[in-house]
LOTOR-371615 format. One record per residue: residue in three letters; z, x, y of N, C-alpha, C in turn. Coordinates in steps of 0.05 Angstrom, whole numbers, plus 5000, padded with zeros to 4 digits. Last residue first. Layout:
  residu  n_zz  n_xx  n_yy  ca_zz  ca_xx  ca_yy  c_zz  c_xx  c_yy
     ala     Z     X     Y      Z      X      Y     Z     X     Y
...
//
This chain:
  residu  n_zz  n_xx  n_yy  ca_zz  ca_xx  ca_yy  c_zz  c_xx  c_yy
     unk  8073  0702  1195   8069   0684   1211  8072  0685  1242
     unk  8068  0736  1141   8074   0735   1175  8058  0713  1182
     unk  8076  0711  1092   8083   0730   1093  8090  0737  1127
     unk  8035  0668  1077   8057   0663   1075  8079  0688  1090
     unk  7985  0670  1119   7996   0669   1102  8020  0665  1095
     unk  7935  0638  1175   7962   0652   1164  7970  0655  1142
     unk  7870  0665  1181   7887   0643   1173  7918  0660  1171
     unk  7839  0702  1233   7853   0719   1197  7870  0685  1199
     unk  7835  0718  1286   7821   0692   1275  7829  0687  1245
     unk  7849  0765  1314   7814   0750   1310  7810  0732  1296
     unk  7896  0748  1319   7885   0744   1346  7856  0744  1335
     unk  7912  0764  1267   7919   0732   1278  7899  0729  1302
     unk  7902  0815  1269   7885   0800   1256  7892  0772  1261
     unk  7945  0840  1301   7915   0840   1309  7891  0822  1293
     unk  7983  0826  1281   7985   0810   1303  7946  0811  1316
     unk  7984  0858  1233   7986   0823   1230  7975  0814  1252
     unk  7983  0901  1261   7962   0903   1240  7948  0868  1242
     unk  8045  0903  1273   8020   0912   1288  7996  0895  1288
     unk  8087  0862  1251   8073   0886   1240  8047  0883  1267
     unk  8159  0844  1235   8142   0864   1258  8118  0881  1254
     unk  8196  0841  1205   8171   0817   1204  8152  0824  1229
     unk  8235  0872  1185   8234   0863   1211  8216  0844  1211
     unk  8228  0894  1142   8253   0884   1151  8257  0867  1169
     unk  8173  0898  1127   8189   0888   1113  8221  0875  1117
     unk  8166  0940  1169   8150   0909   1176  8168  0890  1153
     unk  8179  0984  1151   8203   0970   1178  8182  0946  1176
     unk  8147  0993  1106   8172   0991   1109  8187  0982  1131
     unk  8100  1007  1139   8108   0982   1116  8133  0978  1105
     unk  8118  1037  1169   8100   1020   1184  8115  1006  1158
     unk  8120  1081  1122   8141   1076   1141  8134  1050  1163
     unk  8060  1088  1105   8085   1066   1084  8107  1078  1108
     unk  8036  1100  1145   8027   1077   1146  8057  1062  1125
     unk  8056  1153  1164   8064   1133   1187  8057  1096  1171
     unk  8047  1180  1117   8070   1176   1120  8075  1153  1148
     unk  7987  1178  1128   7994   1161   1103  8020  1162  1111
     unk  7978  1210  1174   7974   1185   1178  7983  1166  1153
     unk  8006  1261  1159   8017   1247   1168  8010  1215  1174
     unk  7969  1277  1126   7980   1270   1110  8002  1243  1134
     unk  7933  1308  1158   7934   1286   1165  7941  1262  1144
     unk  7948  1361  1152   7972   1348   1179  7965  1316  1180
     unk  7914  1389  1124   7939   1381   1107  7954  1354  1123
     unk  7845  1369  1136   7869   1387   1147  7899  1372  1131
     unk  7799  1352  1103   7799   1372   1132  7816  1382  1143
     unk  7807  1337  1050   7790   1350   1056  7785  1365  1088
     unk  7863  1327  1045   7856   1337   1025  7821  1351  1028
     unk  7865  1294  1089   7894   1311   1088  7873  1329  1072
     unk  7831  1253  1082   7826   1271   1099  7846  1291  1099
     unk  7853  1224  1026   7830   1235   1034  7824  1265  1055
     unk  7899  1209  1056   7902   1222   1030  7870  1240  1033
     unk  7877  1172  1103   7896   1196   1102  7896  1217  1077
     unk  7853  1140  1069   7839   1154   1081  7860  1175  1094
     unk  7894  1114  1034   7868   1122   1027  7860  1144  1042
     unk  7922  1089  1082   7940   1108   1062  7910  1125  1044
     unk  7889  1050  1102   7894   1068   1120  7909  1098  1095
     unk  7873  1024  1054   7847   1032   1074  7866  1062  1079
     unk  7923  0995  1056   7909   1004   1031  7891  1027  1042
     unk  7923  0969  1098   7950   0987   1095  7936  1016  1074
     unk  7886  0936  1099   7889   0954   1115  7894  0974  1110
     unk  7903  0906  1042   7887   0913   1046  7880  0936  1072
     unk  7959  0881  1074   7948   0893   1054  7929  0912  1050
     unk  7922  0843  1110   7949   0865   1125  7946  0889  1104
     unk  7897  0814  1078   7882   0831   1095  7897  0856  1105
     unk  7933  0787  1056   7921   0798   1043  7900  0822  1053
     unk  7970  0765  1100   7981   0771   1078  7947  0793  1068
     unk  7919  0731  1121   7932   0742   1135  7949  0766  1125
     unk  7872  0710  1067   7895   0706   1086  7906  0735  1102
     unk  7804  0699  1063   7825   0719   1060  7848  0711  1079
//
């Protein structure tokens, strides 16, 4: 799995489980889905992602996408 695909994948996880928990324990944790596509949006501009830098450090190959 590349670097690109895992970031992905996260993103996926994280927007999931917000949706989820908004809908089963409290409305407020809608906010974790709005922090993840705003996250994905400034990473798109900027080439600035969190997520990337944590998976480079355990070892995630690079992809085309962050480097």
């Amino acid at each position: 799995m590349t670097l690109d695909r895992a970031v992905m994948a996260f993103a996926g996880v994280v927007v999931l489980l917000g949706i989820a928990l908004s809908l089963t324990v409290h409305p407020y944790w809608i906010g974790l889905t709005a922090f993840a596509g705003l996250n994905m949006i400034q990473a798109s501009f900027t080439g600035f992602c969190p997520a990337a830098m944590v998976f480079k450090a355990m070892g995630v190959e690079a992809g085309c996408a962050f480097k």
